[in-house]
ROBA-871686 format. One record per atom (N, C-alpha, C): y, x negated, z. Coordinates in steps of 0.001 Angstrom, whole numbers, padded with zeros to 6 digits, always signed. Atoms other than C-alpha are relative to their C-alpha. Layout:
<nodes>
YXZ...
</nodes>
This chain:
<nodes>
-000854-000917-000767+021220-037602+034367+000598+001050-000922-000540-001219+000954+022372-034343+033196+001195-000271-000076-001613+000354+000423+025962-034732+031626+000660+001507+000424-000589-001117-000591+028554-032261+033324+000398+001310-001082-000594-001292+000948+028980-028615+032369+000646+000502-000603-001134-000164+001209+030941-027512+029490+001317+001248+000706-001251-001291-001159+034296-025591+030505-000125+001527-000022+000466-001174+000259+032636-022417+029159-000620+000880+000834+001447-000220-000847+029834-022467+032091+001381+000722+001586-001023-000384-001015+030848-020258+035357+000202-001357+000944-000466+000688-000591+032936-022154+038000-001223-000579+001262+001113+000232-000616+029738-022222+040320-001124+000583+000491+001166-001225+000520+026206-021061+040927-000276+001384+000269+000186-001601-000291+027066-017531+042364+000175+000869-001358-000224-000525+001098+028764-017048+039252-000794+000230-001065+000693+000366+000937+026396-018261+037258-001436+001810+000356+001440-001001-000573+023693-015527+039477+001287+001207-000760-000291-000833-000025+026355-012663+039034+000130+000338-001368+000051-000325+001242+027386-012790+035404-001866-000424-000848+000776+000537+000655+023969-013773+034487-000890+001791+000083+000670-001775-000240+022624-009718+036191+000870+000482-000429-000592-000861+000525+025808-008197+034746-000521-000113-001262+000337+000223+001936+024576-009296+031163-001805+000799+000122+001645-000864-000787+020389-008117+032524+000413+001275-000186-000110-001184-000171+021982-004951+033478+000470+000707-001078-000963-000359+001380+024445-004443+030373-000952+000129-001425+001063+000072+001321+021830-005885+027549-000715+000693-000052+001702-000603-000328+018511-004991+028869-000190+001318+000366+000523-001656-000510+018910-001661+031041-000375-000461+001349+000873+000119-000650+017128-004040+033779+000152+001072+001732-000063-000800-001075+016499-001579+036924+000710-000644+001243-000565+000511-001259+018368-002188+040316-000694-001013+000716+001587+000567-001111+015150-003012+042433-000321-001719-000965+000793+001388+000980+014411-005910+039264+001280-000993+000284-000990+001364-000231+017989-007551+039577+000385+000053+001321+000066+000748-001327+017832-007274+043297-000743-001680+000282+000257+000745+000068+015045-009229+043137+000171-001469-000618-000819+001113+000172+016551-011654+040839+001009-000682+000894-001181+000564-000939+019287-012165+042847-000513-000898+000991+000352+000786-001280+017065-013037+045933-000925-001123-000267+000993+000880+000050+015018-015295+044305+000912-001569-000824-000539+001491+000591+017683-017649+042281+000941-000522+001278-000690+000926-001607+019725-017370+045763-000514-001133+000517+001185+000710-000194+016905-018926+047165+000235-001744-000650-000213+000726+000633+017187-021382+044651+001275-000852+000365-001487+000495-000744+020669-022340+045363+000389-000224+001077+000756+000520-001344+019731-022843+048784-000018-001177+000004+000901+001080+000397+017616-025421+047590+001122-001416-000715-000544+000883+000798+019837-027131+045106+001581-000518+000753-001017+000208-000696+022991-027244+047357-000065-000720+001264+000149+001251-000924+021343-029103+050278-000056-001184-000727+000213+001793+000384+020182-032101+047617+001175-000015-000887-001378+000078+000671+023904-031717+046268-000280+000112-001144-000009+000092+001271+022816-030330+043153+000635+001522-000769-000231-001546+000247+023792-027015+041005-001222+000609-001453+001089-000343+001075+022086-024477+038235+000766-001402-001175-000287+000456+001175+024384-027024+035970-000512-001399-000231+000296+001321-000515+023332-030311+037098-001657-000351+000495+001057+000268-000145+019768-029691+037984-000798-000434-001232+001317+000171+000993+016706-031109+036026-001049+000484-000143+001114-000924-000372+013472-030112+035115-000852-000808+001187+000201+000993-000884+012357-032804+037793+000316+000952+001346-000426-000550-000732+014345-030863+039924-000131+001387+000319+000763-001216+000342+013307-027505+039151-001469-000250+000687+001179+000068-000360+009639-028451+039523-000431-000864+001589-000200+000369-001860+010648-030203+043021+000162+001482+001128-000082-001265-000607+011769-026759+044087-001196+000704-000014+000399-000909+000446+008936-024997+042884-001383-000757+001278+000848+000721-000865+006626-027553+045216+000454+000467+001259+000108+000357-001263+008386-027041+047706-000114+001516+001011+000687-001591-000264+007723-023093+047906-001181-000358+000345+001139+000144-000446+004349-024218+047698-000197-000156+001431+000178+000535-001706+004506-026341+050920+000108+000898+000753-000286-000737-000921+006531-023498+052344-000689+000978+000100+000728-000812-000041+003179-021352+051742+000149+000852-000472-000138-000805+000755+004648-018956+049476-000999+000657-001157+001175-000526+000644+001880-016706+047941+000499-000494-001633-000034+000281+001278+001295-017532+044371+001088+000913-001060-000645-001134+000353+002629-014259+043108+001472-000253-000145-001271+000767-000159+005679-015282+044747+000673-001526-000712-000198+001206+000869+006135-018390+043296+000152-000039-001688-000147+000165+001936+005463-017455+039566+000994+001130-000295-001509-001165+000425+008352-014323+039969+000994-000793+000380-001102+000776-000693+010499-017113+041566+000144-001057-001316+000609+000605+001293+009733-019619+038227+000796+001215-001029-000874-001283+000701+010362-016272+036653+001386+000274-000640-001369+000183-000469+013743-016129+037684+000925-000672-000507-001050+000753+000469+015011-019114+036781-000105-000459-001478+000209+000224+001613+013432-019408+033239+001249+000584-000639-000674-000965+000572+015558-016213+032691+001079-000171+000109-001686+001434-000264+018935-018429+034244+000096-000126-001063+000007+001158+000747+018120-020922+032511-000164+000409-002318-000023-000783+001444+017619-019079+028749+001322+000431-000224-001591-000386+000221+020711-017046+029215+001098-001186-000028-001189+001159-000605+022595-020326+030470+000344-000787-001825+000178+001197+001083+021287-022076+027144+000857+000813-001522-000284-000706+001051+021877-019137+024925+001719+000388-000167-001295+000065-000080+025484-019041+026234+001030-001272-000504-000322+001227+000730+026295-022425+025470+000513-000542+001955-000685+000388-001071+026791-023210+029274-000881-001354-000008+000934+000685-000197+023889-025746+029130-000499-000763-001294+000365+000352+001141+022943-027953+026330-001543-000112-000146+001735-000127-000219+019201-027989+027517-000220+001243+000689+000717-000784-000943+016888-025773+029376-000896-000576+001015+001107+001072-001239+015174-027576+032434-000969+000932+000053+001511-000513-000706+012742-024777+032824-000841+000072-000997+000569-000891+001809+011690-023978+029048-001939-000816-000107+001342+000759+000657+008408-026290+029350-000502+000028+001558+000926-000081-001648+007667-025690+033290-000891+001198-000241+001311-001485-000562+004231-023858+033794-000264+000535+001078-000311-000949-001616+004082-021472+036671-001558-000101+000667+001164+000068-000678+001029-021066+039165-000614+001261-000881+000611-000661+000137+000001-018183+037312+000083+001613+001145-000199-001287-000724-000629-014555+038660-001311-000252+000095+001284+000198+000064-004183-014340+040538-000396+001659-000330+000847-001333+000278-006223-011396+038813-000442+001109+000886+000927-001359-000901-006848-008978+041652+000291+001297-000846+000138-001146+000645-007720-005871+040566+001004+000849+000786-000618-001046-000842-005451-002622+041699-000672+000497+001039+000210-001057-000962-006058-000652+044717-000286+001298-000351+000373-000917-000266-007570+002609+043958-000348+000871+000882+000173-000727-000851-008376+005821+045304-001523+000851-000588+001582-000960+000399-011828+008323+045416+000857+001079-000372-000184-001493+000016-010898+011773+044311-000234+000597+000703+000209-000594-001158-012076+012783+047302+001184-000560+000997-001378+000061-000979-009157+010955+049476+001080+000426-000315-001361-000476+000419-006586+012073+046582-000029+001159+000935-000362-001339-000412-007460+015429+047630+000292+000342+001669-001222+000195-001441-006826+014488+051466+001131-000474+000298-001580+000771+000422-003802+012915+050706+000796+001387-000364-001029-000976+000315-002612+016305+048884-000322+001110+001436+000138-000910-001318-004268+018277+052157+001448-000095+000681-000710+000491-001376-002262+016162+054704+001491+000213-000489-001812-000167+000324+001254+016573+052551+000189+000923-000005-000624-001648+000158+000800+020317+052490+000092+000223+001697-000109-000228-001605+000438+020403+056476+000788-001007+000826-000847+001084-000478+002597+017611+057049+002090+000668-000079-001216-000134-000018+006533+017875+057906+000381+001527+001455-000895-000480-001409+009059+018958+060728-000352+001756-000223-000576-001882+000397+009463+022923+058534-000714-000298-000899+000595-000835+001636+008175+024725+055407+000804-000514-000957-000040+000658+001154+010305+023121+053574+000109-001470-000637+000311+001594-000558+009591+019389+055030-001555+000060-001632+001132-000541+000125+006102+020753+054089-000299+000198-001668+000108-000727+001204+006699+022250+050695+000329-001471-001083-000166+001424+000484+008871+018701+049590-001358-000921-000191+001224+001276+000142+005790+016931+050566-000931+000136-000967+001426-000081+001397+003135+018515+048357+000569+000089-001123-000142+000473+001346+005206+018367+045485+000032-001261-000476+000025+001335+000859+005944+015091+045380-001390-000627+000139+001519+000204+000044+002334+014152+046192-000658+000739-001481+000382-000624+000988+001524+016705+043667+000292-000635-001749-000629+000658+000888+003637+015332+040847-000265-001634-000048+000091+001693-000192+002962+011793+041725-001737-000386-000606+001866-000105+000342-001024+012256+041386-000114+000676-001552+000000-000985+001390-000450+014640+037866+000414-000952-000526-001006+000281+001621+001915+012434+035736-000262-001856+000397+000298+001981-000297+001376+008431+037523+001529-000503-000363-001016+000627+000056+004668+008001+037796+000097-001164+001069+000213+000831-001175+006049+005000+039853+001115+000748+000864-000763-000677-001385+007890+005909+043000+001026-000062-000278-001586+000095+000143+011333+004853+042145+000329+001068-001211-000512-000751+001055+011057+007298+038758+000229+001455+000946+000240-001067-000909+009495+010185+041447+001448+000423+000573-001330-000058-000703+012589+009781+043805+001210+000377-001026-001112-000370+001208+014935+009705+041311+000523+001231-000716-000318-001306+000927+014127+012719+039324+001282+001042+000034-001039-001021-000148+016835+014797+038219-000238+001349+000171+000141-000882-000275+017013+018113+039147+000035+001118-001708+000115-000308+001161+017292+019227+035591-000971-000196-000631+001194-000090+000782+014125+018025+034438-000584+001171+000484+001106-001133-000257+012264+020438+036485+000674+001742-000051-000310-001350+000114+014135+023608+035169-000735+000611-001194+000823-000906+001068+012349+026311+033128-001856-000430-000346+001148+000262+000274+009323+025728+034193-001044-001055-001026+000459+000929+001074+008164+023064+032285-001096-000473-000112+001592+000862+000121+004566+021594+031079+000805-001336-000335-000663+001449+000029+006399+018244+030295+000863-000327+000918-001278+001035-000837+008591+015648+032416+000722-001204-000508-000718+000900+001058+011052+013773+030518+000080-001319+001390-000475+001515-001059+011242+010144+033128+000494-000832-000525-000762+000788+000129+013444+007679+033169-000973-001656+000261+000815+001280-000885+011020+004140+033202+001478-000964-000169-000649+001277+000063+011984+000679+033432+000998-000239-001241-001465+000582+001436+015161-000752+031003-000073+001110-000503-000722-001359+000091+015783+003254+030514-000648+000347-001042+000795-000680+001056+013089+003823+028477-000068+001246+001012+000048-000998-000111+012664+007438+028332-001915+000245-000162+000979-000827+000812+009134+009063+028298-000567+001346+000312+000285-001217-000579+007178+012618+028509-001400+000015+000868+001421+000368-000838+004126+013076+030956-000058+001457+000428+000965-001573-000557+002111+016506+031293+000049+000604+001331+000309-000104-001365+002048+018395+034155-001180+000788+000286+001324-001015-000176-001112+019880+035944+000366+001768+000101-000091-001781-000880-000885+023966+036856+000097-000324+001564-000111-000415-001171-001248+022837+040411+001370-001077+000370-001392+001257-000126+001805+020153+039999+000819+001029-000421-000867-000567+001153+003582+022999+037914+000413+000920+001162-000800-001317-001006+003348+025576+040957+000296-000273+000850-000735+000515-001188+004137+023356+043626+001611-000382-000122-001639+000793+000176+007149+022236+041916+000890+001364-000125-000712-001171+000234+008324+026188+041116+000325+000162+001577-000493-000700-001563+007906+027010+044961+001136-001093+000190-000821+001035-000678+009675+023812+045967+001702+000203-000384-001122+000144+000961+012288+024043+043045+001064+001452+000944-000485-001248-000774+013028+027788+045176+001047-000113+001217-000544+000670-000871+013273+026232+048176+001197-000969+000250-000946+000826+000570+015383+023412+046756+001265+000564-000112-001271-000757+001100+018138+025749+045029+000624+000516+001503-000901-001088-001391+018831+027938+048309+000607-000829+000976-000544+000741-001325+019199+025005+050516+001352-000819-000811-000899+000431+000961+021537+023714+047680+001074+001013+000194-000703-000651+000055+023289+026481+047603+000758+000745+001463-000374+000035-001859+023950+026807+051713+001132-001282-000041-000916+001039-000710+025362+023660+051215+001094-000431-000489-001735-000110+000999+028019+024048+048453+000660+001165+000390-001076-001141-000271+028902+027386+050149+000644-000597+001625-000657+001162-001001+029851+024469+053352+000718-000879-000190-001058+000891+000062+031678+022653+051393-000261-001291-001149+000743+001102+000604+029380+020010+049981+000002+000027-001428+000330-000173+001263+028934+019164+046333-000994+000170-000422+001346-000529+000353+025709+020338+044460-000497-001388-000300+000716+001275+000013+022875+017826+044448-000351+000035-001469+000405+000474+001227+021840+016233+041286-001579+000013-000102+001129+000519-000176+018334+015398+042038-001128+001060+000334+000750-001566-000433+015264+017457+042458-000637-000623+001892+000969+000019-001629+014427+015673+046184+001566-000578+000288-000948+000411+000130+017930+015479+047148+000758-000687+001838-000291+000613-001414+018979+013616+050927+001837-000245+000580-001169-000128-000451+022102+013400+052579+000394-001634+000554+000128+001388-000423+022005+009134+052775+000880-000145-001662-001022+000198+000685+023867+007237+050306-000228+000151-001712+000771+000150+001812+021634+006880+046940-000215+001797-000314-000331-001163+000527+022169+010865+046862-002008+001142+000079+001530-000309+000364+017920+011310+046867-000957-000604+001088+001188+000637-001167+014745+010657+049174-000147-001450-000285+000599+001488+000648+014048+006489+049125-000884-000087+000084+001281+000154+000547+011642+005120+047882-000701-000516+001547+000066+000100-001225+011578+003480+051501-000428+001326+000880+000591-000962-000190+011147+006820+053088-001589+000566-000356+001093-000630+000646+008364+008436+050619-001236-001385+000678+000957+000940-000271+006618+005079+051457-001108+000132+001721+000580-000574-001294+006304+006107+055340-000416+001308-000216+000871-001432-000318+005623+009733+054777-001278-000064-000733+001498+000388+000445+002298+008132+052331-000642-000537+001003+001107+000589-001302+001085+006355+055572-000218+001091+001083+000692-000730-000794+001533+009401+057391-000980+001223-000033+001473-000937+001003-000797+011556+054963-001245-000943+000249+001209+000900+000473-003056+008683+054503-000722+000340+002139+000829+000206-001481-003653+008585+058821-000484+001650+000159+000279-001965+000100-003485+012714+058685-001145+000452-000422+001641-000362+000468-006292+012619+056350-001008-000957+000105+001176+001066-000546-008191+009980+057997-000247-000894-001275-000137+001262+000561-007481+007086+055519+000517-001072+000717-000977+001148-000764-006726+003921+056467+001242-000685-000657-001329+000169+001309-003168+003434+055372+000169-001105-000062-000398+001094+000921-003183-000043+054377-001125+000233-001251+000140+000131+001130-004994+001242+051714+000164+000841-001083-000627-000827+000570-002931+003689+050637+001932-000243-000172-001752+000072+000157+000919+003499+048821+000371+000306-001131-000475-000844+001385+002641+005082+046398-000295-000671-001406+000521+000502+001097+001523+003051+043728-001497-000137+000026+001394+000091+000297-002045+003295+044512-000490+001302-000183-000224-001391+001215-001620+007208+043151-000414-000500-001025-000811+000330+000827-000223+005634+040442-001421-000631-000527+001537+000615+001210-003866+003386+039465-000671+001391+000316+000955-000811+000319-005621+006331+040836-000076+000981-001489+000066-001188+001072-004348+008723+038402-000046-001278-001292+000923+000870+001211-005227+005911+035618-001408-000069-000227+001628-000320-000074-008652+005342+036823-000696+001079-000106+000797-001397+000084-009500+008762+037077-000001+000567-001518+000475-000614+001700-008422+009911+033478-000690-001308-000665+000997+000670+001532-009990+006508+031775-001551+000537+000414+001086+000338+000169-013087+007222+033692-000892+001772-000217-000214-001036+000526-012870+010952+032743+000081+000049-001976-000147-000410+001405-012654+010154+028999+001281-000622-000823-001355-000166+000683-008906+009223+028267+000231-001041-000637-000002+001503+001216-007825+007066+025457+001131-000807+000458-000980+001300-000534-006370+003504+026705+001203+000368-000537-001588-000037+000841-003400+004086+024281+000923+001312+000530-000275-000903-000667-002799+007361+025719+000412+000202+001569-000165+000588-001659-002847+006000+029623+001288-001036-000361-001086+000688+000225-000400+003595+028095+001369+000459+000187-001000-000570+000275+001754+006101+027088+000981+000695+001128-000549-000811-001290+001898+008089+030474+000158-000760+000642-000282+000707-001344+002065+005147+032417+001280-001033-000530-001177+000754+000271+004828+003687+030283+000382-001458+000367+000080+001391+000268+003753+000170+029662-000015-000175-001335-000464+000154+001181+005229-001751+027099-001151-000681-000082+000520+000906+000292+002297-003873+026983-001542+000671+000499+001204-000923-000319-001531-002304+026408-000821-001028+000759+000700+000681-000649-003108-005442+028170+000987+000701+001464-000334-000161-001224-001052-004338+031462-001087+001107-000134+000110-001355-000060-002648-000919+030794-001835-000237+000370+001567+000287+000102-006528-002792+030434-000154-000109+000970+000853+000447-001074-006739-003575+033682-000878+000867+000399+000543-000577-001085-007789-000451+034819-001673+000299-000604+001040+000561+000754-010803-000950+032371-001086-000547+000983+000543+000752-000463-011996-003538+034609+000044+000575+001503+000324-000580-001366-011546-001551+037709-001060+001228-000088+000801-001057+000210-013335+001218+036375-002128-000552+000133+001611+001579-000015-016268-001520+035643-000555-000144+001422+000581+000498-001554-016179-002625+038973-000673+000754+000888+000241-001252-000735-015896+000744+040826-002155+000487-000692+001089-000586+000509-019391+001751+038610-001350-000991+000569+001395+001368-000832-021158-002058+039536-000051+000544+001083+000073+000229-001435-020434-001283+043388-000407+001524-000196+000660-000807+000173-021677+002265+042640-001652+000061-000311+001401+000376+000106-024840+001160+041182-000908-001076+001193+000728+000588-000781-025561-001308+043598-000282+000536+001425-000083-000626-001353-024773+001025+046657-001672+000953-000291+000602-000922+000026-027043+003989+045189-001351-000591-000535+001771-000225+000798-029623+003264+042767-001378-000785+000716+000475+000835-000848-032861+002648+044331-000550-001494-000555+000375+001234+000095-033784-000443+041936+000972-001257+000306-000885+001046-000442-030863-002426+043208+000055-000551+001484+000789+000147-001334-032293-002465+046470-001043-001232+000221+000584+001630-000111-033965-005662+047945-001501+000773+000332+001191-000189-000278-037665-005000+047554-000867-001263+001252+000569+000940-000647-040025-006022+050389-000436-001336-000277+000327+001653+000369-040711-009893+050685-001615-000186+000065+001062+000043-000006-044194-009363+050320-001060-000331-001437+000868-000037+002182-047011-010615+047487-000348+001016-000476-000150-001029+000777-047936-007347+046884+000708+000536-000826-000978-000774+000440-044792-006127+046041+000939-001586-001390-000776+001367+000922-043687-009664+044444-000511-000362-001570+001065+000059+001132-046521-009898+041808+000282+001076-001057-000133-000993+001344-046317-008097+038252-001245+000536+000347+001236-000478+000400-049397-005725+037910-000418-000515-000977+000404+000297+001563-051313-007031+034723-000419+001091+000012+000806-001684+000873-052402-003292+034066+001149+000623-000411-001110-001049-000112-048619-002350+034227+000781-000500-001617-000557+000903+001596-047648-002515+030222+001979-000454+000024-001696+000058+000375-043898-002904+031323+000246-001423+000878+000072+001384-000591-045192-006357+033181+000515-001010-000884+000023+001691+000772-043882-009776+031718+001374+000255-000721
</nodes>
């Protein structure tokens, strides 16, 4: 039995969830969206441990790996399960490293793993209906104008959606060939822009300023942001941008479950590795700390070329079932 918690440890496990994301947020940088999810996944947890009268201080790894079954049962995709595992490793570390805990119950639990699917890609031919449908899409001209930039910008630089939204309105002044973004734990990095990302963003940036400036001569304070909304986070959500990608994707006759703002995001990977671009370099713009995240698209590129070859070329084609055609020639020197 675990021996009771030292007087150091919080009073009980909310505490334990809340100071455990103020220290995430404080140390690390970790993004909103990342210690949401924390939150909902050790809740969860505490769920769990408070029906069999137990807490984060008092559980075992027995008990831990009882929980983690019992996701299973409750059909919880794998995925789910090893960010939920996740979760409480990262408790359970901080808990230990605090001195709230004299063990770690999770430190030797192995997770289900993540299953290998490859990303979702796009053809270069749907990007470019995707940027069609955002230039003819929206209520006005400047519904219209919003849309193809951020489409525009989103397809040029592979940002993820939450950096997109975000952007400050200061990056995009003076015309700029670079975009300074804000990634994950506040890393900073720069990412190129195309000429046709560069002039969508000047018109927009036009558009932007005047309607800005209508609305501080009403009273309002000037927006910060270069996509700026009148809701509470000050900027378009990421929620939003997500529906106006399904309504490009149906606009340009895609089928939008297989289109979402992050499947830009591999396209514009896949397209420059299979264009030439150096892995370390895709790293850089896609602002992964880690160049195996960055390999996958390696293996999508692979794939995309197998299911290319096997669609087109004609020797991948099922030759007639006939002996004629089954038999080597012996006259043919490329027989045997």
């Amino acid at each position: 039995m675990t021996a009771s918690p030292p007087p150091n440890a919080p009073r009980d496990d909310l505490q334990w969830i809340s100071t455990f994301l103020d220290a995430q947020a404080a140390d690390l940088g970790a993004a909103r969206n990342t210690l949401l999810a924390y939150g909902r996944d050790l809740k969860d947890l505490v769920s769990w441990l408070t029906h069999k009268k137990l807490s984060f201080g008092t559980a075992s790894r027995e008990d831990v790996e009882n929980y983690l079954i019992s996701c299973d049962v409750e059909g919880l995709a794998r995925a789910t399960r090893a960010r939920r595992l996740s979760a409480i490793k990262q408790i359970y570390r901080f808990a230990f490293d605090e001195g709230w805990r004299a063990d770690n119950p999770a430190i030797q639990i192995k997770g289900p793993g993540r299953q290998k699917a490859l990303p979702k890609t796009l053809e270069v031919i749907e990007v470019d209906r995707l940027l069609d449908a955002a230039r003819q899409s929206g209520r006005s001209q400047s519904d219209r104008l919003r849309n193809t930039c951020m489409m525009e910008l989103l397809y040029a630089t592979g940002m993820r959606v939450s950096e997109l939204v975000g952007l400050p309105v200061a990056a995009a002044r003076g015309d700029p060939r670079m975009l300074l973004v804000m990634g994950k734990g506040g890393k900073e990095r720069m990412v190129p822009l195309s000429p046709p990302a560069r002039d969508a963003l000047a018109v927009w940036l036009s558009v932007r300023d005047k309607a800005d400036e209508i609305a501080v001569a009403k009273g309002a304070a000037p927006s910060r942001f270069l996509f700026p909304s009148r809701g509470k986070s000050g900027h378009l959500t990421r929620h939003r941008f997500y529906l106006l990608i399904k309504e490009f994707a149906v606009s340009g006759g895609i089928p939008p479950e297989a289109v979402s703002p992050h499947t830009l995001r591999h396209a514009f990977a896949t397209h420059l590795l299979a264009n030439g671009a150096d892995l370390r370099a895709i790293q850089a713009l896609l602002g992964h700390a880690d160049i195996a995240t960055t390999e996958i698209y390696t293996h999508v590129l692979d794939a995309r070329l197998s299911e290319l070859v096997l669609e087109h070329h004609p020797l991948a084609r099922s030759a007639p079932d006939t002996e004629e055609t089954s038999k080597p020639d012996p006259n043919d020197d490329h027989a045997g």
